[in-house]
C-alpha positions in Angstrom: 0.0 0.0 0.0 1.4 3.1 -0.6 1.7 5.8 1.7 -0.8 8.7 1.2 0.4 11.2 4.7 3.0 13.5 4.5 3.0 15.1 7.2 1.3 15.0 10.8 0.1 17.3 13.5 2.5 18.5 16.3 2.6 15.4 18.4 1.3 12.8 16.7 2.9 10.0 16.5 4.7 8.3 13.8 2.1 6.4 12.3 0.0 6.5 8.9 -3.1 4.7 7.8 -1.0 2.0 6.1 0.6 0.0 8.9 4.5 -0.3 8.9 5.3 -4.0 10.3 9.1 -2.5 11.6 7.6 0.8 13.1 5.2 -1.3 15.3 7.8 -3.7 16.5 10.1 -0.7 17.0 7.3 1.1 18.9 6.5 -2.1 20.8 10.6 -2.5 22.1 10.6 1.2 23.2 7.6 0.8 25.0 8.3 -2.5 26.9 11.9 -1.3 27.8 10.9 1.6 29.4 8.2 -0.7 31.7 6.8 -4.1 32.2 3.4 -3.2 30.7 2.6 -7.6 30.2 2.2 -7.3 33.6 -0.3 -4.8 34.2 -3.5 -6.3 35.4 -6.8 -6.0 32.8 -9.5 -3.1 33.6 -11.6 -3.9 35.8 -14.6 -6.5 35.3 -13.3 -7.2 31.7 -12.5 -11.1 31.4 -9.2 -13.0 31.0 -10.8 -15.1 28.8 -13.5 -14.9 26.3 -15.2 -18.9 25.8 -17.7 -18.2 23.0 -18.3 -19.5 19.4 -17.2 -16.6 18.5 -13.9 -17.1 19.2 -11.6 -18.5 16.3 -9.2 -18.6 13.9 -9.4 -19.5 10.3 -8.0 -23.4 10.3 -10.8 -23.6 13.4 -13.3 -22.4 11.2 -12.1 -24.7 8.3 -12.1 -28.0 10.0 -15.6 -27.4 11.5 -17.4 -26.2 8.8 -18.0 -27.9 5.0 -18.9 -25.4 3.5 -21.1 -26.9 1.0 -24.8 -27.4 2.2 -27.3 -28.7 -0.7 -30.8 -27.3 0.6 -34.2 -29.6 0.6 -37.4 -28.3 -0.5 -38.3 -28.1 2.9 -35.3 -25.6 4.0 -36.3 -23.7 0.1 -39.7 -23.0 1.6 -38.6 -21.5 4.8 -35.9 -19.3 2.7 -38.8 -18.2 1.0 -41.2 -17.2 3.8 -38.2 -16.1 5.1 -37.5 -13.3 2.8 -40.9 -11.6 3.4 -38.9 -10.8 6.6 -36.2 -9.5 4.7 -37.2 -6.3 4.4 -38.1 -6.1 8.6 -34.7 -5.2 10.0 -33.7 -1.7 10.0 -31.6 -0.5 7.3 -29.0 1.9 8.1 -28.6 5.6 7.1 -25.0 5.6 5.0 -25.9 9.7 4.0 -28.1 12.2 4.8 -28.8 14.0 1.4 -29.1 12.8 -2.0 -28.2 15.4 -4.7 -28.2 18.4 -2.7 -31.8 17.1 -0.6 -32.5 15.5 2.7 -32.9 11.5 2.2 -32.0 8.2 3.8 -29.1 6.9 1.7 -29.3 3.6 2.4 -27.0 1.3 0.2 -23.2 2.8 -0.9 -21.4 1.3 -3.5 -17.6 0.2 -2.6 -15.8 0.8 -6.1 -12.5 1.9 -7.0 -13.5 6.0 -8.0 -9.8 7.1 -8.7 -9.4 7.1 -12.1 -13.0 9.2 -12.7 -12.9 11.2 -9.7 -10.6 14.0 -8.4 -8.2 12.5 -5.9 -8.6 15.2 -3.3 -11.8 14.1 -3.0 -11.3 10.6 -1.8 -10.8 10.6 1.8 -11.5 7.0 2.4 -9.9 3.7 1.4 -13.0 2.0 0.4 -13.4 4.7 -2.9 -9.6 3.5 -4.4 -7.9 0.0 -5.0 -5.6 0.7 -1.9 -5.5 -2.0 0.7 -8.2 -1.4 4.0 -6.7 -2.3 7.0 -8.7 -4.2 9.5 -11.6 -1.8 10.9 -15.4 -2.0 11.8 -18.4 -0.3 10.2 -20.3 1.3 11.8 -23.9 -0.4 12.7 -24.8 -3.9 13.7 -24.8 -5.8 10.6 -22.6 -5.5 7.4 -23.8 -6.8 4.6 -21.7 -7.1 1.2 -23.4 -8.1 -1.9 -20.7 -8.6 -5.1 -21.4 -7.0 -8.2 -18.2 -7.6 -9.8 -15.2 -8.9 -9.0 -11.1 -6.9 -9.6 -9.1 -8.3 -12.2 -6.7 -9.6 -9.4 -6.4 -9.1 -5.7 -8.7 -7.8 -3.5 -9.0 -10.7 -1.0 -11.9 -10.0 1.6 -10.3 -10.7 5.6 -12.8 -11.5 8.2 -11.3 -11.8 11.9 -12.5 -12.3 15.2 -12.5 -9.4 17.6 -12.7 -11.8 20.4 -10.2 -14.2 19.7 -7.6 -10.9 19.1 -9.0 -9.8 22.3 -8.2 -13.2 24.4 -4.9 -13.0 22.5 -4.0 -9.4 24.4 -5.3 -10.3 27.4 -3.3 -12.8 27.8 0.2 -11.3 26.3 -0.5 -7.1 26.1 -3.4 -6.3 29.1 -1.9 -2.9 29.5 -3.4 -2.5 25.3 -6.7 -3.8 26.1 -7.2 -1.1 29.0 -5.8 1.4 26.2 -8.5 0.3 23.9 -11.0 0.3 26.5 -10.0 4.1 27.8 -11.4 7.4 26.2 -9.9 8.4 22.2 -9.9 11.3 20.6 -12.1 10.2 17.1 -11.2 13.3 14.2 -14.6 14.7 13.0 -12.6 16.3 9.9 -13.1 19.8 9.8 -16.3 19.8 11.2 -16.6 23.2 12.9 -19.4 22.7 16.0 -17.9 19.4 17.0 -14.0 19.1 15.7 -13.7 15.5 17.5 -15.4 12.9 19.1 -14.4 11.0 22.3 -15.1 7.0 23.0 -13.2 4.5 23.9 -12.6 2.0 21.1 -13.7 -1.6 23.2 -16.6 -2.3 25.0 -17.4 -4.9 28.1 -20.9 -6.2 28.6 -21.5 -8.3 31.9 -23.1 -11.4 31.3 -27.0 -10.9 32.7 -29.9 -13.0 33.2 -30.8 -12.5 29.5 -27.8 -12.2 27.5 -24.0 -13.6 28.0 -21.1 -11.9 28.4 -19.6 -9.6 25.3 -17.2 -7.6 24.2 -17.4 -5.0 21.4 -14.7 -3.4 19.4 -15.4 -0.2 17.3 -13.2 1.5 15.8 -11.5 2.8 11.9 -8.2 3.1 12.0 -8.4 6.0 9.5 -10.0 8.6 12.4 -7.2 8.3 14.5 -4.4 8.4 11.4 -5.9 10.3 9.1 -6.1 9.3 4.8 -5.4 11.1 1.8 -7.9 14.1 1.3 -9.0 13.9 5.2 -5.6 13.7 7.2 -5.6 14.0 10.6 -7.0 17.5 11.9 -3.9 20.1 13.2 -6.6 21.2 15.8 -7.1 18.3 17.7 -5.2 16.3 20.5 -2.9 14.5 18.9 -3.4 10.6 19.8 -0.3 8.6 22.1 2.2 6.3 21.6 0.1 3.8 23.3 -2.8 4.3 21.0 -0.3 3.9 18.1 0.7 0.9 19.1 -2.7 -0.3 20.1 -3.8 0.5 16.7 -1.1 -1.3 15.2 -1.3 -4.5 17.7 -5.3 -4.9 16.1 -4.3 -4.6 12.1 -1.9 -7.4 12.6 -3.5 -9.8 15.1 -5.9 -9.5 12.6 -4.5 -10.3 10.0 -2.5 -13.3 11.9 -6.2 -14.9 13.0 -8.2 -14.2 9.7 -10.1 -16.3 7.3 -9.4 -15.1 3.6 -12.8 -15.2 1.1 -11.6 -15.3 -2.4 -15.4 -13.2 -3.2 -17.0 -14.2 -6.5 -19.9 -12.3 -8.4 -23.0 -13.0 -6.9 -21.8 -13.6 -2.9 -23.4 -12.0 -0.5 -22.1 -11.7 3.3 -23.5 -11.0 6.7 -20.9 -10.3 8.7 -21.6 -9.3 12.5 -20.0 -5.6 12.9 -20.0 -6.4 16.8 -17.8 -9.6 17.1 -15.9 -9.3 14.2 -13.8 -7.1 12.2 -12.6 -7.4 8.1 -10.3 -5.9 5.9 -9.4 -5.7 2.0 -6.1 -6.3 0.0 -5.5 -4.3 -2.4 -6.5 -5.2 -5.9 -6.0 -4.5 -10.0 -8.9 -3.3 -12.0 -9.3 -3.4 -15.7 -11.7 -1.8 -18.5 -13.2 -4.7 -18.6 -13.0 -5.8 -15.3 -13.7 -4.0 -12.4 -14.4 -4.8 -8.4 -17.7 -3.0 -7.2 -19.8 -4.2 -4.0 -22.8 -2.2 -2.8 -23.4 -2.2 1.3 -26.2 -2.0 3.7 -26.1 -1.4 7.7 -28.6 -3.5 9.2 -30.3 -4.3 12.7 -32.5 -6.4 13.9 -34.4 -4.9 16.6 -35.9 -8.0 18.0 -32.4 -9.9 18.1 -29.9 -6.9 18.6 -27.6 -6.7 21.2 -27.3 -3.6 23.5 -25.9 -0.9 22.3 -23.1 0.1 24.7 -24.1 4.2 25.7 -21.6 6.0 23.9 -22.5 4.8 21.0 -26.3 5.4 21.3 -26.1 8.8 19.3 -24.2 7.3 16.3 -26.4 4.3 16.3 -29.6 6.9 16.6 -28.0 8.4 13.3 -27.8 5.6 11.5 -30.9 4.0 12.3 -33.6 6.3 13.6 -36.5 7.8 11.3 -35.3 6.0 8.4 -39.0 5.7 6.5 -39.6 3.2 3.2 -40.7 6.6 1.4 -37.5 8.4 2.1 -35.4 5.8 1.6 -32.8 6.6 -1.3 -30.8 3.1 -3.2 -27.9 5.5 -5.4 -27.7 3.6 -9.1 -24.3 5.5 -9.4 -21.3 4.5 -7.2 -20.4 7.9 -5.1 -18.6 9.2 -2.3 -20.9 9.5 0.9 -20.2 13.0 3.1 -18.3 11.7 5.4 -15.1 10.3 2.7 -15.4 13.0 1.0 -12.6 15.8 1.5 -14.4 18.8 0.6 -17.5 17.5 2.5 -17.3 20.1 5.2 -16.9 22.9 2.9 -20.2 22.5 0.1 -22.2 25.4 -1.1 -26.2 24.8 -0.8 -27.2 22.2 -3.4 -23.9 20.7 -4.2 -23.6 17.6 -1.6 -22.8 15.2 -4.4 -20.9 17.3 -6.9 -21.6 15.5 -10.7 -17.8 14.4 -10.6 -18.0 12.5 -7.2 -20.5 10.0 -9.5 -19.5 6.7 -12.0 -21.4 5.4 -14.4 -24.2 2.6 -12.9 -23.3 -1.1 -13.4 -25.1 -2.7 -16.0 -28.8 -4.1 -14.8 -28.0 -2.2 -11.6 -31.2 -0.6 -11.7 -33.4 -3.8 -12.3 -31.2 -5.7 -9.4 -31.9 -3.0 -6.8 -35.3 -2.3 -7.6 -36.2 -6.4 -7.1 -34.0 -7.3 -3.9 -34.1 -4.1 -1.8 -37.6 -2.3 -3.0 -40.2 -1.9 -0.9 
């Protein structure tokens, strides 16, 4: 991946959106010579140990499961009655306006824009052919449905945030009570409210009702910075603990993940609050070209809790969305918020005409008959 920061604010850390394997290590000697920080006990109430399905690692994951499964009519009849209740759970709000008007954009397209769109637009990974380092979503449920597929590359990562977490506890506590301690998230530019603060993890007691969990929420891009949106010169900066907290995710992640070669056609259903995925980088051609649209779902009947300081974004994403002002772009386009001059619109210009590809052939027909209303 190539690196797309030149420069930093006054005190932040070494450290870019594309992780550097010998700065971590570097950062992680410095850091351990100076203190014993593997022997720093864990916050308190979080667990030493997470026991859960949802703990694994890929060659668990590929000895349990066959991965071929040839449905009866029986199990075809409940898909179908099942996908009346498709349309129940709660589709998230991806953008606010729609060509300059309020609307609940609900789908985004993940395409490679750089080649039709000015590069100091693209403040996001997902909008070029650069690799995505491990990260979350935002929202309960992410759900990837391929269009196409890149000429090469472009490998789909999903890991478990729990078995990364019982890896830490068990070799770095002093990094899970990092991640579990308050951040400072960059807003970009955003004049009334320049940052957000929230810790990155989560605990959740076990209760009468529900088990214990842990959550993990975070993009590695707020705390670095990437290409048009680099980290604001007007915030606190974050530490060298962050940094290497940041770093000690990306490549447990990569050390525990199951790789999904994605074909044309796939769809996944990936749970935003037990695991967390990345994206090599790929190669696109004319006549080949990677492009996934996304949803944010949640279940209200089935959802977990939604840990407090989350509750506003989650109320953003999710509240007030109505069928009749619900918005499904054709076009592949950069939302706001990866958008570098997104801050800095006039009135009617939220989705300037450049920020917009060509539609995918029988786009429209295949939105309007899986995701009408």
């Amino acid at each position: 991946m190539a690196a797309v920061q030149t420069s930093r604010p006054a005190g932040q850390p070494d450290i870019d959106y594309a992780p550097d394997l010998d700065k971590y290590l570097a950062r992680t000697q410095r850091r351990l010579q100076k203190e014993p920080l593997h022997e720093q006990p864990l916050p308190e109430g979080f667990p030493k140990t997470l026991v859960s399905d949802f703990v694994w690692e890929d060659q668990d994951l590929e000895k349990t499961y066959q991965w071929v499964y040839e449905l009866n009519d029986q199990e075809i009849a409940e898909i179908e009655e099942a996908l009346g209740h498709f349309k129940s759970p709660q589709r998230g709000r991806q953008d606010n306006t729609f060509d300059g008007k309020p609307a609940d954009v609900v789908l985004n397209h993940i395409k490679d824009l750089s080649l039709v769109v000015d590069k100091s637009l693209i403040g996001a990974p997902a909008y070029t052919a650069d690799k995505q380092v491990f990260h979350t979503d935002s929202g309960d449920v992410v759900s990837l449905f391929a269009l196409n597929t890149s000429a090469s590359g472009g490998q789909s990562k999903l890991a478990s945030t729990w078995r990364v977490y019982n890896e830490l506890a068990a070799t770095r506590p002093d990094l899970i009570r990092t991640l579990s301690e308050t951040w400072v998230a960059d807003n970009f530019e955003n004049k009334q409210k320049p940052y957000l603060l929230k810790p990155l993890l989560f605990h959740q007691p076990s209760t009468d009702k529900t088990p214990e969990r842990v959550i993990l929420q975070y993009a590695r891009r707020i705390f670095t910075g990437y290409q048009a949106l680099p980290r604001s010169a007007n915030i606190p900066p974050i530490t060298e603990a962050q940094a290497e907290a940041l770093d000690a995710l990306h490549y447990l992640g990569e050390r525990f993940h199951l790789g999904l070669d994605v074909r044309q056609g796939d769809i996944q259903y990936v749970n935003n609050l037990a695991l967390f995925h990345a994206r090599d980088g790929f190669v696109d051609t004319p006549e080949q070209q990677r492009h996934l649209i996304r949803l944010w779902l949640r279940d209200p009947e089935h959802a977990w809790p939604t840990p407090e300081v989350l509750s506003e974004r989650w109320s953003q994403l999710y509240d007030g969305v109505t069928p009749e002002n619900q918005v499904f772009p054709l076009e592949p386009r950069i939302r706001s918020s990866g958008r570098g001059q997104a801050k800095e619109e006039k009135p009617g210009q939220n989705i300037p005409v450049d920020c917009a590809a060509p539609p995918h052939p029988g786009i429209a027909r295949l939105l309007y008959m899986h995701y009408s209303n």
